[in-house]
N, C-alpha and C positions, 0 to 999 in steps of 0.2 A: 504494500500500500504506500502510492506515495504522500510526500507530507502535505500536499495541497490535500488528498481526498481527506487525510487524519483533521485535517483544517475543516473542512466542510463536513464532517463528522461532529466535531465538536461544537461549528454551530449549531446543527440541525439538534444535538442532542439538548445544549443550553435555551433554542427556544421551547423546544418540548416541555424543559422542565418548569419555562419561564410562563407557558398554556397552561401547565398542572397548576402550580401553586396554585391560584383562586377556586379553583374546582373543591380542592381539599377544603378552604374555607367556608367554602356553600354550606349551609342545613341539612342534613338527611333526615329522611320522616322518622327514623329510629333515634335519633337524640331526642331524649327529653325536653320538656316547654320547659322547664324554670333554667336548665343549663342551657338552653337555646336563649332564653332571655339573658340570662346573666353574660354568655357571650355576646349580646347584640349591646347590650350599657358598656362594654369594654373597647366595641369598635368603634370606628371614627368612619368618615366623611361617607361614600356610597355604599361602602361596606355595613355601615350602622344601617342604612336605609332596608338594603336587602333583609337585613334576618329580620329588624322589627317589621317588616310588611311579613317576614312567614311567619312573626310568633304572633300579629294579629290576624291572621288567615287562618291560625289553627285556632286561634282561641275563639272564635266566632264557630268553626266547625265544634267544638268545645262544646258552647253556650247552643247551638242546634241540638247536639245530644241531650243534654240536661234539661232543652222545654221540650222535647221527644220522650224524655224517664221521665216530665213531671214536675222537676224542681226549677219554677219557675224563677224562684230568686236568687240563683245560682247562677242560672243563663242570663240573669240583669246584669250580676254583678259583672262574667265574663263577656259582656256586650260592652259593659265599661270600661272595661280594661282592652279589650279590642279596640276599641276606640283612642285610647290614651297612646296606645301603641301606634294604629296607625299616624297620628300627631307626631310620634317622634319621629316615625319612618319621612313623613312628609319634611318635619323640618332638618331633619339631616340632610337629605337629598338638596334641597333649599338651600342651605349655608354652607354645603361642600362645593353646592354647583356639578356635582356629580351624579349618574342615575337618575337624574330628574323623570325622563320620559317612561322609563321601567320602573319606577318607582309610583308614577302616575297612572301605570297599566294594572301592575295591582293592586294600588288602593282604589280605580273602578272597580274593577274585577269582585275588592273586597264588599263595595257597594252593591253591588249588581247579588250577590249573595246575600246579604243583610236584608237588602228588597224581599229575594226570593224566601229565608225565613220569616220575614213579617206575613209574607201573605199565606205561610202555614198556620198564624196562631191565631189565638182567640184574642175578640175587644181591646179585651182587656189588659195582653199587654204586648199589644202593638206599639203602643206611644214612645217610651223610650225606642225602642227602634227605625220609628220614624224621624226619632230627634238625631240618633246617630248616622242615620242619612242625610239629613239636611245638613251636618257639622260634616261627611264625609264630601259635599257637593261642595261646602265651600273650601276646605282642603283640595279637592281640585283644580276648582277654578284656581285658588292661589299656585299653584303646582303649574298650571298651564298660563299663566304669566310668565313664571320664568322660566319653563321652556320655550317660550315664543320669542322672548326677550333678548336674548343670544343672538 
């Protein structure tokens, strides 16, 4: 092998490894939510954005289970904290200037689900759900300021 190919080896193998790293820091549905959270408060700029949009995508899947078993105020509480969550996901992405636009697809996305639970439940406790919609629409719209903004 000459030393040009050992060359062009040694890139090809440092960008591979330089495509892996963010892979390994992605979420797997197998890590738990409170170690998934506590990794997302440790990270910084698009990176914080990504895990809190998946630790409030599961805890809304969460808070479905729990008004599905019945325990209505369980799926409040985890509706609020979905919500809390998406807020930091939004404002990370915001203040890093990073992941703005996939950070604005899943907190639709996380909306567009929240709809779809609301309109499984009763009366009676739709309302907060409605509320966390409306605070999700306006998280967007601010999201789509400054994506457009650039």
């Amino acid at each position: 092998m000459t030393m040009r190919h050992r060359r062009l080896h040694l890139v090809l193998l440092a960008a591979l490894l330089a495509a892996a790293l963010p892979l390994a820091a992605l979420p797997n549905d197998d890590e738990p939510l409170p170690k998934l959270k506590a990794r997302a408060e440790q990270a910084n700029g698009g990176h914080r954005a990504d895990l809190f949009s998946e630790v409030a995508r599961r805890e809304m899947e969460a808070a479905d289970q729990n008004f599905t078993s019945g325990d209505a105020a369980k799926a409040h509480d985890l509706v609020k904290t979905a919500l809390s969550d998406a807020e930091k996901a939004a404002n990370a992405a915001i203040e890093s200037h990073q992941r703005l636009k996939q950070t604005e697809i899943h907190l639709r996305k996380l909306r567009q689900r929240t709809e779809q639970i609301r309109r499984t439940l009763s009366v009676d406790d739709r309302p907060q759900l409605e509320a966390a919609e409306k605070r999700m629409d306006e998280l967007l719209q601010e999201m789509l300021k400054h994506v457009f903004a650039k």
